[in-house]
C-alpha positions, 0 to 999 in steps of 0.5 A, spaced: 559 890 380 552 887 379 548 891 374 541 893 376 536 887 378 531 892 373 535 891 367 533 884 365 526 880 366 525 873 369 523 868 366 520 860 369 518 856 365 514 851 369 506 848 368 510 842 363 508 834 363 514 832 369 513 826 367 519 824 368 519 825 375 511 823 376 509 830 379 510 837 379 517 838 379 516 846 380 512 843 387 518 839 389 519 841 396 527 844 397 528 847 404 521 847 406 518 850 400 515 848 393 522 849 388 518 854 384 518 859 390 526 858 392 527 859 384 523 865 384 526 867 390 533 867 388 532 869 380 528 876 384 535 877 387 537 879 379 531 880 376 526 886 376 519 883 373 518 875 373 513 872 369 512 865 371 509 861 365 504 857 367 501 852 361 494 853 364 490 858 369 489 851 374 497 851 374 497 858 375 493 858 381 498 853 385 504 856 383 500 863 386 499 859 393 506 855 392 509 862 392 506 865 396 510 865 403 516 868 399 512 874 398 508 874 404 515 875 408 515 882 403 522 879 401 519 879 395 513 885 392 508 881 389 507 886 383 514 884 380 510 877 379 506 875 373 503 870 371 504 868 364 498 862 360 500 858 353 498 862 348 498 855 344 496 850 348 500 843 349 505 845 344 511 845 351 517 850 353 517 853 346 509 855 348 512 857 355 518 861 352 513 865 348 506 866 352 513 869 357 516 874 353 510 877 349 509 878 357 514 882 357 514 886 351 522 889 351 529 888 354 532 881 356 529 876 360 533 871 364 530 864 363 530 859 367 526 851 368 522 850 374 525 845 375 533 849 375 534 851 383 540 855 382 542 861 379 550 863 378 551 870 380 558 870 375 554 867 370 549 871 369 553 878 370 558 875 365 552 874 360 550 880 362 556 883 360 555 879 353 549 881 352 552 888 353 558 888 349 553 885 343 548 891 343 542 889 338 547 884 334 545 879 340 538 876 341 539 870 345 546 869 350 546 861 352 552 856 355 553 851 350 547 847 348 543 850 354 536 853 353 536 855 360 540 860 364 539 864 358 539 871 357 533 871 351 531 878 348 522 878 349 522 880 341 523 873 340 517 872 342 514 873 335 520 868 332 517 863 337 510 864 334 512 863 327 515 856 329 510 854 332 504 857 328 508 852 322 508 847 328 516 846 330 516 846 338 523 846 338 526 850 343 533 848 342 532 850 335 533 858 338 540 857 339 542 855 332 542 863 330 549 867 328 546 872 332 547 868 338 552 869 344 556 864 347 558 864 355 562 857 357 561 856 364 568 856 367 567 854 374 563 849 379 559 855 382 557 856 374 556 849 372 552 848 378 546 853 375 544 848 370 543 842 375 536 840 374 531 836 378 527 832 372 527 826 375 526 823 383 534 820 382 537 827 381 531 830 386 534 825 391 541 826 389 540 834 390 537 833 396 544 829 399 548 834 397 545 839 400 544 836 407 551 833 406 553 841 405 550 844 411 
């Protein structure tokens, strides 16, 4: 059974350089929307609360309008979107994490990139249940060696500003903790959560699949 979506937050990390893929990946057009409002979309279905960590103010501005549809079709209430700017300006995903959680402030945020156009329903419940069954033992519940589709709980936020004070950015450097859970994926549809479009090979590889797929 599918816990209440207002037990966790969501979080997207997003307003990163893209340059590998040479513009912003969370712009990309998938399915007739700019990427970060089909993710929004479907994190929503799961999440109470989403914060969008933004970089900037600029970037917060595109994102607002590159949402807007999904919101103006009252599928989504606006009041359950926030916008997140870095607290430590050009420091990457770890800033983004940090400027997200500390807008959170309790419970657990599922976080995902801006550039992740799935979330796998039997994963997250089976994280969530991890999380659940680990109580205040867990801080952070991960697939092997993935930072994203994650469950992080928002007191991390002040661990984040520790290392970022110290100047370690290192995202990955969160999940090497004994107080981490670890869920492997155990099917397609679970493995297919960590897709990511960072680069126009993979979006154009992506967008193949799913005009094949319909």
């Amino acid at each position: 059974m599918r816990r209440n979506a207002g037990e966790i937050g969501g979080l997207i990390i997003a307003g990163g350089q893209s340059s590998r893929m040479g513009r912003d990946k969370a712009l990309l057009p998938v399915g007739g929307l700019p990427l970060i409002a089909v993710l929004v979309a479907r994190m929503a279905r799961h999440c109470g609360r989403i914060i969008i960590a933004s970089g900037d103010e600029r970037r917060a501005r595109e994102y607002r309008a590159a949402i807007a549809p999904v919101l103006e079709s009252g599928a989504i209430d606006e009041r359950r979107v926030a916008f997140a700017p870095d607290r430590y300006a050009g420091c990457g995903p770890l800033a983004g994490l940090h400027a997200g959680l500390t807008e959170l402030q309790t419970g657990w945020a599922l976080v995902m990139g801006s550039d992740m156009p799935h979330v796998s329903a039997s994963l997250l419940d089976r994280m969530r249940a991890a999380a659940e069954s680990a109580g205040t033992a867990a801080a952070v519940v991960h697939a092997p060696g993935q930072p994203f589709h994650a469950l992080y709980r928002a007191g991390l936020a002040r661990e984040a500003a520790e290392r970022l004070e110290r100047g370690d950015r290192r995202l990955l450097a969160l999940l090497d903790r004994p107080d981490a859970v670890i869920v492997t994926p155990g099917t397609d549809e679970e493995r297919e959560a960590f897709v990511n479009l960072n680069t126009p090979e993979a979006y154009e590889a992506y967008l193949a699949r799913h005009r094949e797929g319909d």
